[in-house]
N, C-alpha and C positions, 0 to 999 in steps of 0.2 A: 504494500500500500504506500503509494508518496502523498505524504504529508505537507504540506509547504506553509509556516508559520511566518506572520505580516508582523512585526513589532521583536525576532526575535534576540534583540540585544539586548533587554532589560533581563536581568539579574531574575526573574522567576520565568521568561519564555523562553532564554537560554536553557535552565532547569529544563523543562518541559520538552523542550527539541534532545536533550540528553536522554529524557527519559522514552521521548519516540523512537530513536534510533535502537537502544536498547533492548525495546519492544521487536526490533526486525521490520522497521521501517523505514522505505526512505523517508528522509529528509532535506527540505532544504527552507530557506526563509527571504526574508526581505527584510532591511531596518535601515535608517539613512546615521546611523551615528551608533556603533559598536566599538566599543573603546575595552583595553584589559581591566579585569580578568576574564571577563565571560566571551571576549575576541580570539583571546588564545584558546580557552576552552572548545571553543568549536572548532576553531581549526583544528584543533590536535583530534577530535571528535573524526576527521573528514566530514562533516557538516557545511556545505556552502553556504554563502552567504552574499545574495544582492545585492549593491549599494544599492538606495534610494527605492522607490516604490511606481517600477515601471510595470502596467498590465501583462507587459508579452514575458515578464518574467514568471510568470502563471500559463503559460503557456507553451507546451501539449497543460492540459488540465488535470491539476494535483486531482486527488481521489477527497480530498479534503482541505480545509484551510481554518487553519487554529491562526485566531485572532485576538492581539493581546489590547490592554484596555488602553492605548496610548493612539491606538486606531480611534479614526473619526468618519463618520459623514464628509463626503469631500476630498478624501484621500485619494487616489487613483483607482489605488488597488480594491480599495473597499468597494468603489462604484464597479468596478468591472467584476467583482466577484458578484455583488450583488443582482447586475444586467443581464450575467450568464449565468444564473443559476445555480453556483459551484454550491457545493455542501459545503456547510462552515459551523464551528462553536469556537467558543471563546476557550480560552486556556485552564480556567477553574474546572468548568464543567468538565472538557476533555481527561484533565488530571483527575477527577472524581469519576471518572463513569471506565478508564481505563487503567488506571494503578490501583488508586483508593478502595473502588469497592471490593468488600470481604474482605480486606487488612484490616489491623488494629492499629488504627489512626492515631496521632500523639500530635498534636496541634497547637503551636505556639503563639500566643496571639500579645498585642500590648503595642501600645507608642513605643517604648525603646527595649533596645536588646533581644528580639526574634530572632536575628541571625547569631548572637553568639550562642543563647542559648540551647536554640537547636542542633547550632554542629554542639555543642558539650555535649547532649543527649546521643546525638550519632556516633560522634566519636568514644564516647562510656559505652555505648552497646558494642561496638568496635573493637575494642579494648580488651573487652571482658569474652569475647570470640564470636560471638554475633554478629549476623548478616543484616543489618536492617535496610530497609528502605529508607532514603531519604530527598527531600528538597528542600535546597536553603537559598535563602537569597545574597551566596557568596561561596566564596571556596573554603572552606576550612583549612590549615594546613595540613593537618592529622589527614585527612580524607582527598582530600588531593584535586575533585569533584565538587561539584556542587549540586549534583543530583544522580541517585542511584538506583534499579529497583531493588534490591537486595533480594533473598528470598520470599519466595511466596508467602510463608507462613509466617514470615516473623514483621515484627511492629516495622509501623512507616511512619516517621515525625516528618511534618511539615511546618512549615513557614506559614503563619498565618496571617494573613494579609488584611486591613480593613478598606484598603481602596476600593474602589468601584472594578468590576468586572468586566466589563466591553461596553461600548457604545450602546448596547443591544440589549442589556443584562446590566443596570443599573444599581444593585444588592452589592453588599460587599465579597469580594474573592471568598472568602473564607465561610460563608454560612455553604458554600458547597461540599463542605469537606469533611462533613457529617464523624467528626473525631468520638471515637470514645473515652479516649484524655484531653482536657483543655487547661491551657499551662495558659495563666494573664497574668504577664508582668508587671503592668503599671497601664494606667489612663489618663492621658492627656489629651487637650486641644492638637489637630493639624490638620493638614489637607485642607484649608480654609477651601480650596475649590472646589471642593463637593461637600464640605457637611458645613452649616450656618451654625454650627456650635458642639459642645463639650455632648448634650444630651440627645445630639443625633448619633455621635459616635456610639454612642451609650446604647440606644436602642440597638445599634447594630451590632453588638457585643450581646446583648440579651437574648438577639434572634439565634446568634450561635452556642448561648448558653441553652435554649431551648431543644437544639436538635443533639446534647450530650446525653445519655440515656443515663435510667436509673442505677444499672449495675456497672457505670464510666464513674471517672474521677475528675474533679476538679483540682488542679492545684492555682493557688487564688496569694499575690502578694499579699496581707492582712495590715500591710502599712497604706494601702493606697483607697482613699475615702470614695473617689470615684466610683472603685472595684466594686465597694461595699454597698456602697447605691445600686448599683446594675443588679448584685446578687437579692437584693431587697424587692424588685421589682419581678421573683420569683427564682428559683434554683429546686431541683429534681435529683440531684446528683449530690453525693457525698463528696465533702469539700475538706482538702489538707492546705494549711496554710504555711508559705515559708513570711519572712521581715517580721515575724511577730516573736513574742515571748514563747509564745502557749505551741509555736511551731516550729521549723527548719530554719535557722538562723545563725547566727555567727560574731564570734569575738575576735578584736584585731588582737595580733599575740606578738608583733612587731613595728616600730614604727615605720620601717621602708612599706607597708600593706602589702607586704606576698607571703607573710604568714600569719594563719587564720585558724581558727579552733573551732568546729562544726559542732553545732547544737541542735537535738530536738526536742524541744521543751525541757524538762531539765537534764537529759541526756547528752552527754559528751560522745560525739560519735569519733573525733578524731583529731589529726593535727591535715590541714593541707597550707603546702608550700608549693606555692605554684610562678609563671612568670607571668601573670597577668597585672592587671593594676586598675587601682580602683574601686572606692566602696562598691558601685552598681555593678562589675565584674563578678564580686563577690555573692550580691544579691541573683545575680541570673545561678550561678554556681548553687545556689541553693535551692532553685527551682528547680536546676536541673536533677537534681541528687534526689529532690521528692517522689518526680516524673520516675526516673528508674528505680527506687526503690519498690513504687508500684507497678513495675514491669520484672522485678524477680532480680536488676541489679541492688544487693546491697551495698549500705554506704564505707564500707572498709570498699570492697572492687571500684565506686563510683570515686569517690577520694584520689584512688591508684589511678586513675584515669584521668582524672583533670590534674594530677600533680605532673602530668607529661601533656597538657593539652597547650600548643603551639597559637591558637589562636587563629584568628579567620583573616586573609584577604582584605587591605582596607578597611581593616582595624583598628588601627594604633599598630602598622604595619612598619615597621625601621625597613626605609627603602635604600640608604645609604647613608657613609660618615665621611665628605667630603671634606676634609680640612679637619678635623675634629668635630664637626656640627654633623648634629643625629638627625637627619631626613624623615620623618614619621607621616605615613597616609591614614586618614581618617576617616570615617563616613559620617560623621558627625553632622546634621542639618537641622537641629533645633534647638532651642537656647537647654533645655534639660541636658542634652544628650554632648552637648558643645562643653557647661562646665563641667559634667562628670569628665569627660576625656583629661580637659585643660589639669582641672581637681585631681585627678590620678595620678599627674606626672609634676605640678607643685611639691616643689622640696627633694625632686630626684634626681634634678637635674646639677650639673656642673657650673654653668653658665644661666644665662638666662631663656625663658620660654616664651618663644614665638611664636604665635598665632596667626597663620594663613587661610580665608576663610572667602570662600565662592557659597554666597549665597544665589540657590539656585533654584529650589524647588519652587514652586506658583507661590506657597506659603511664603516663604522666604521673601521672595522677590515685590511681592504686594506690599511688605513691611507690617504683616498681621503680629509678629512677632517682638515689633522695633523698640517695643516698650521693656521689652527685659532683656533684650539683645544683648548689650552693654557687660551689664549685670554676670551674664553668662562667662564674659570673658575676664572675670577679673583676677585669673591667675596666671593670664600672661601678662608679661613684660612688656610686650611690643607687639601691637595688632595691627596686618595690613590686608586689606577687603579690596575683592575684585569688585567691581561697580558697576560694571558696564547693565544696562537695563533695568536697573534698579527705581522703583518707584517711592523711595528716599532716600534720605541723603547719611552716609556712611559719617561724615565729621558731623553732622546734630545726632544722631543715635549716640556717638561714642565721646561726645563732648566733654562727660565727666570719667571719663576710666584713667585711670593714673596717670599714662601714656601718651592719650589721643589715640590716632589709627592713622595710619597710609592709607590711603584708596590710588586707583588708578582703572582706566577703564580699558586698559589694553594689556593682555599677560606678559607681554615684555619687559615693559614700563614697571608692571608689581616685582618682575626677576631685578630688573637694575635696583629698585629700592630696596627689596630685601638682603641683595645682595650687598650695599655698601655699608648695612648698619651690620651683619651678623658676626660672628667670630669666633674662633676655636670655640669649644666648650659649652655655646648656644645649643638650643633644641630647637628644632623648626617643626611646627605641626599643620599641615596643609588639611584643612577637613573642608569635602564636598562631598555631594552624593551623585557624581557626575566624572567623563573625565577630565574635566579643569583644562583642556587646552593643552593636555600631556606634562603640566605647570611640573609634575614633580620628576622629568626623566631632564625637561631642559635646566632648573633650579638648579639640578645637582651638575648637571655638565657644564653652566654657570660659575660654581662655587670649585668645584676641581681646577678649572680653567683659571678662578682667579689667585688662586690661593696655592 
């Protein structure tokens, strides 16, 4: 069967095309802007890939066409698939009606940390000699992969997504995914371009609390008051709490934060020394540890598993140390997710911490965020903001931070400024959710070059 997926460079249709081919089918796609890691991933897949979204690239006519939600009305491809009649669904459902059904689904859902959390879950099942299925929306390094089918019979964690599903299919990705574990990390405002508030997201978290059955598990942050709301507005499913007293939780046992002493409720489960950083690293680590204890990993194996877990792809990913200065890739695109990074790496550094920072997402770029923007950054030293299309202005958001900020509207322009303040012993952190312009391969050929 050839398959031919329209959008497939985002980080979960990349997934999805990993897991057709898999399946013993062709593949190929279309997308106007595939940038690493999920570019290499294909190619190394033998996966082709289209530039841009020409119709005669659907032509002889796929057997099918998985359509991801970045598709519109207007597109080329979408009107010629739609003119001639091609069969098509959108990427949730295809993953739900072809992987999903009859696994036991492990479903991460939450504003931050889906992707680390779920490679920890993959990578512990991994570990411990398990074949699981999975899809994350990134590459773990542990797993090599960003999407697997692993065996038939054994559990399949996914990435659970609250975006919108296709242009056609307006629900969130995730109420497809019919999980009999639902792992929610936290609840916050985003995506300002599809939900008009904190209580739309909310219901759309309830609808996927609805479809978790009575003999499934919830594991439920107990620190996040959103959470607690949503679960108020009915739960069916017996619920384990990690960030609480009374559940799975954790004490710092070091001041560098990579040694950590696991708790559940008053129980000492262990010591983990790990190379991760950061209180919310620590926090997902504990969701993870819940999720596979109710899957038959206990927490001595789960423990042993993250004390060697590498970490994901555009993570707080060390890309290089040109001159002394540590190169770090981040995925970072919301002010929460911005100072937990920044917070992580405060007081570890040699020098000081620089913050590089393309805001990109709709959210982002609207300035729905501009009010705690600032705020987020105040454990770097030195912040300088890509500008270009921005609907405010980068010096009034950051007017009061210790500092100021750089802006500049062209990625050259932000390489020369960063380049002439940094210096041995600096930390550079470049957080986007995008590929930034390749900002972080030319940065360092920049900094090699001058130093």
């Amino acid at each position: 069967m050839h398959v031919h997926i329209l959008g497939i460079g985002g980080t979960f249709m990349a997934g999805v095309a990993m897991l057709a081919r898999a399946a013993g089918h062709r593949v190929t796609g279309s997308d106007a802007n595939v940038y690493p890691p999920m570019s290499t991933q294909l190619a190394e897949a033998g996966i082709a890939v289209c530039q841009g979204y020409d119709p005669a690239d659907l032509c002889p006519h796929p057997d099918q066409v998985i359509i991801g939600n970045a598709m519109s009305r207007g597109n080329a491809c979408v009107e010629y698939v739609l003119d001639a009649g091609l069969a098509y669904v959108s990427g949730p459902q295809w993953l739900a009606e072809n992987v999903l059904a009859g696994r036991h689904v492990i479903a991460v859902a939450g504003t931050h940390g889906k992707t680390t959390t779920t490679s920890m879950i993959a990578h512990a099942l991994t570990h411990s000699g398990r074949r699981p299925g999975f899809l994350i929306g990134g590459i773990a390094q542990d797993l090599g992969v960003s999407a697997a089918l692993g065996d038939a019979d054994e559990v399949f964690v996914v990435e659970a997504d609250e975006y919108d599903t296709a242009f056609f299919d307006k629900r969130s990705k995730f109420v497809h995914y019919r999980p009999r574990m639902l792992v929610l990390n936290n609840l916050e405002f985003d995506h300002a371009d599809i939900f008009d508030d904190l209580a739309a997201i909310q219901r759309q978290v309830h609808h996927l609390i609805r479809t978790v059955p009575a003999a499934g598990q919830l594991v439920v942050n107990g620190a996040e008051p959103a959470l607690a709301d949503v679960l108020a507005q009915g739960c069916w499913t017996p619920v384990t709490e990690f960030n609480s007293a009374s559940g799975w939780h954790s004490q710092q046992a070091s001041a560098d934060g990579q040694h950590w002493t696991l708790v559940r409720g008053a129980q000492t489960l262990g010591e983990l020394e790990w190379r991760q950083r950061g209180a919310h690293n620590i926090a997902n680590a504990c969701a993870a540890l819940a999720a596979l204890d109710a899957v038959g990993v206990a927490p001595g194996e789960g423990l042993a598993a993250l004390s060697v877990f590498r970490g994901v792809k555009r993570r707080l990913e060390l890309r290089g140390t040109p001159g002394g200065i540590a190169v770090f890739d981040d995925f970072a695109h919301h002010p929460t997710a911005i100072a937990a990074t920044l917070d992580g790496l405060a007081g570890a550094t040699a020098g000081r911490l620089v913050a590089v920072f393309e805001p990109r997402s709709n959210t982002m770029r609207a300035g729905v965020h501009a009010a705690t923007l600032a705020a987020s950054f105040a454990s770097a030293d030195r912040v300088f903001v890509y500008a270009d299309g921005l609907d405010w202005s980068p010096e009034t958001v950051f007017a009061e931070h210790k500092t100021g900020v750089a802006s500049a509207t062209d990625i050259e322009t932000l390489i020369d400024d960063i380049a002439a303040v940094v210096q041995a012993g600096d930390t550079i952190v470049i957080m986007s959710n995008g590929g930034f312009g390749g900002i972080h391969e030319r940065l360092i050929a920049r900094l090699e070059q001058a130093l």
